[in-house]
Residue frames as qw, qx, qy, qz and C-alpha x, y, z in Angstrom:
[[0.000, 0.883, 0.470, 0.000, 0.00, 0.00, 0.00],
 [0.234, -0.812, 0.122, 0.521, 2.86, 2.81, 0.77],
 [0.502, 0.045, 0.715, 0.485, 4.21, 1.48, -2.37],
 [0.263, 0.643, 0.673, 0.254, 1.41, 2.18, -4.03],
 [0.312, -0.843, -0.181, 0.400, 1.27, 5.84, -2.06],
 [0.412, -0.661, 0.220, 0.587, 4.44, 6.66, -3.36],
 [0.423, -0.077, 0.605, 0.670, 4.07, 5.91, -6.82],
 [0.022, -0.806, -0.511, -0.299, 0.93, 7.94, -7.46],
 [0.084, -0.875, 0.135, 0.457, 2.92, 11.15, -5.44],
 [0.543, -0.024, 0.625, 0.560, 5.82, 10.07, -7.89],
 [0.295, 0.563, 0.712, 0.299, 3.09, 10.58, -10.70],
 [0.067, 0.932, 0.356, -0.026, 1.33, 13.28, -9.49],
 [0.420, -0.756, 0.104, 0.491, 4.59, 15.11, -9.13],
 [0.344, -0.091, 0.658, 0.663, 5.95, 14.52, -12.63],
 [0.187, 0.698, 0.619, 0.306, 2.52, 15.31, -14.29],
 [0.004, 0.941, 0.334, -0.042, 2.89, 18.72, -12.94],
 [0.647, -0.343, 0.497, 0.466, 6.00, 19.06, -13.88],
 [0.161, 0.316, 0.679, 0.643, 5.13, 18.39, -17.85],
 [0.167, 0.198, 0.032, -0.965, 2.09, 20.86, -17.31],
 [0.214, -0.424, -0.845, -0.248, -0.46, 17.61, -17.47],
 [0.136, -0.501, -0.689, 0.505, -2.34, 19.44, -14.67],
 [0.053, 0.280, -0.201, -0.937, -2.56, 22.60, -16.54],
 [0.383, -0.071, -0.572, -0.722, -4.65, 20.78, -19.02],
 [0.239, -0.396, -0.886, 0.028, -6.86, 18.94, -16.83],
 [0.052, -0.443, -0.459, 0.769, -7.77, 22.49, -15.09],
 [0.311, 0.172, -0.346, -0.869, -8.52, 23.96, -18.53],
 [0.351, -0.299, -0.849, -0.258, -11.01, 20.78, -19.26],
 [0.197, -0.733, -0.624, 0.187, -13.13, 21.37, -15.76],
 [0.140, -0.353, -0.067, 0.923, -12.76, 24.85, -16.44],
 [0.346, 0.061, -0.624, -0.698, -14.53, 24.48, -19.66],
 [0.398, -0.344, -0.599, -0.604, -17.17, 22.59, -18.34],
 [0.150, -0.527, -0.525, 0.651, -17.63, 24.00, -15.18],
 [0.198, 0.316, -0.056, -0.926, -18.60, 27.43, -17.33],
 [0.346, -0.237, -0.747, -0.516, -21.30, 24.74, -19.54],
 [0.059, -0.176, -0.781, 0.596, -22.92, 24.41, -15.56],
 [0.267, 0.320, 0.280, -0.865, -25.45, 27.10, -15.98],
 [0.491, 0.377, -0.556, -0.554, -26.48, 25.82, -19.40],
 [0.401, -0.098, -0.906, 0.095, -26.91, 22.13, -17.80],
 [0.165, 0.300, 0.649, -0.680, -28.63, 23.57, -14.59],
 [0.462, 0.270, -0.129, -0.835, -31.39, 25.68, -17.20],
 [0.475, 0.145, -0.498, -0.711, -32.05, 22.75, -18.88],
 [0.327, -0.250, -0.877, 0.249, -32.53, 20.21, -16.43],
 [0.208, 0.404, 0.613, -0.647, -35.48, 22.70, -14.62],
 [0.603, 0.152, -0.274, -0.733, -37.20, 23.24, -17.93],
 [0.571, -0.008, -0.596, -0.564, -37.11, 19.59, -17.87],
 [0.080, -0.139, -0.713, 0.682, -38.20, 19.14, -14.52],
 [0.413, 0.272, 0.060, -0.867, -41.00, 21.75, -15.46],
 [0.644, 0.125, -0.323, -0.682, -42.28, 19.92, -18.06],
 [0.390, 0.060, -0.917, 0.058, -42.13, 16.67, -16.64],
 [0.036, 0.327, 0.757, -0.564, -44.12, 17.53, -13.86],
 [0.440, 0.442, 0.041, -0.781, -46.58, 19.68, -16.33],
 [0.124, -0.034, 0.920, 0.371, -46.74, 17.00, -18.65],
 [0.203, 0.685, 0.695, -0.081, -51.00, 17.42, -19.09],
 [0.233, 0.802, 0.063, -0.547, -50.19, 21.11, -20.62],
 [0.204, -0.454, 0.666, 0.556, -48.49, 19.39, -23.16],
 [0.152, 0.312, 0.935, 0.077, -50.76, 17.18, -23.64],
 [0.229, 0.748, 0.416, -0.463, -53.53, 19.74, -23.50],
 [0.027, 0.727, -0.358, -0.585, -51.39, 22.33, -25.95],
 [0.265, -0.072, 0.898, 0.345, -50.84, 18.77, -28.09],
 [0.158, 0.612, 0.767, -0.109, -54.64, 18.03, -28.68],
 [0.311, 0.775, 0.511, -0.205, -55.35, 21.27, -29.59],
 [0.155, -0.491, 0.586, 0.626, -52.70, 21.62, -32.30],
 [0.158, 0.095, 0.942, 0.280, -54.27, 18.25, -33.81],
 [0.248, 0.662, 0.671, -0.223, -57.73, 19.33, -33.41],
 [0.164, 0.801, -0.150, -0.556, -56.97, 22.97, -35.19],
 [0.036, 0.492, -0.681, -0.542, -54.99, 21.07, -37.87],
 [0.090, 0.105, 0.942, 0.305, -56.85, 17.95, -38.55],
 [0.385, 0.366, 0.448, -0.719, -60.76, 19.48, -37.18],
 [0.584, 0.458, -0.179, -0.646, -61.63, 20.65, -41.06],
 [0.209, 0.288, -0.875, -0.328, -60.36, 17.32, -42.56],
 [0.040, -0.149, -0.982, 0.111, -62.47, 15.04, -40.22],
 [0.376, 0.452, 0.181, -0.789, -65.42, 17.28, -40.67],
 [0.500, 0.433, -0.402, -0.633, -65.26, 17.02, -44.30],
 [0.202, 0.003, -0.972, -0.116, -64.57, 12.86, -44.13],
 [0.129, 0.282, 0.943, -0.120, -67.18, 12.35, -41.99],
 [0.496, 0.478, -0.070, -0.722, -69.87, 14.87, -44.39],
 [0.433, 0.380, -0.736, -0.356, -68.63, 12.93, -47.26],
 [0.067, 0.297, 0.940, -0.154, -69.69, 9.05, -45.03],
 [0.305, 0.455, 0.704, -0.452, -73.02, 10.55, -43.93],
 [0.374, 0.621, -0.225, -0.651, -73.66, 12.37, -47.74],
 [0.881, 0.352, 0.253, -0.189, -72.94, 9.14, -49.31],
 [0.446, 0.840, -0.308, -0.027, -70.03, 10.34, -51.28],
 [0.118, 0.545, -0.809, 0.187, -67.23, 8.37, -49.42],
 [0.910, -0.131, -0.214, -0.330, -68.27, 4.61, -48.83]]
């Protein structure tokens, strides 16, 4: 185990050295600054996960506005004879 200890200071000591550490700060630097941008979108989808029936609501009456005139007109066209 001290073994082990020593050869992972060893390590860590030579990586910073060569300026490996340098780049590992720039990496969680970089996506530490994406944070806010991860937080935002995890509570929209939080929001809508827990609103899920306004979607649903907001859905339905997309479909109904878009399809409404079509199934009108099929179901004229059954009761008119014209579509069998």
């Amino acid at each position: 185990g001290i073994g082990v200890l020593i050869g992972a200071l060893g390590a860590g000591g030579g990586a910073q050295q060569l300026g490996l550490l340098d780049d590992v700060q720039g990496t969680i630097d970089k996506i530490n600054a994406l944070r806010p941008l991860v937080d935002g979108v995890k509570d929209v989808a939080g929001w809508l996960t827990s609103s899920w029936w306004v979607a649903a609501i907001v859905a339905g009456a997309l479909v109904w506005r878009q399809f409404g005139a079509v199934i009108r007109r099929r179901v004229q066209q059954q009761i008119s004879g014209e579509h069998a």
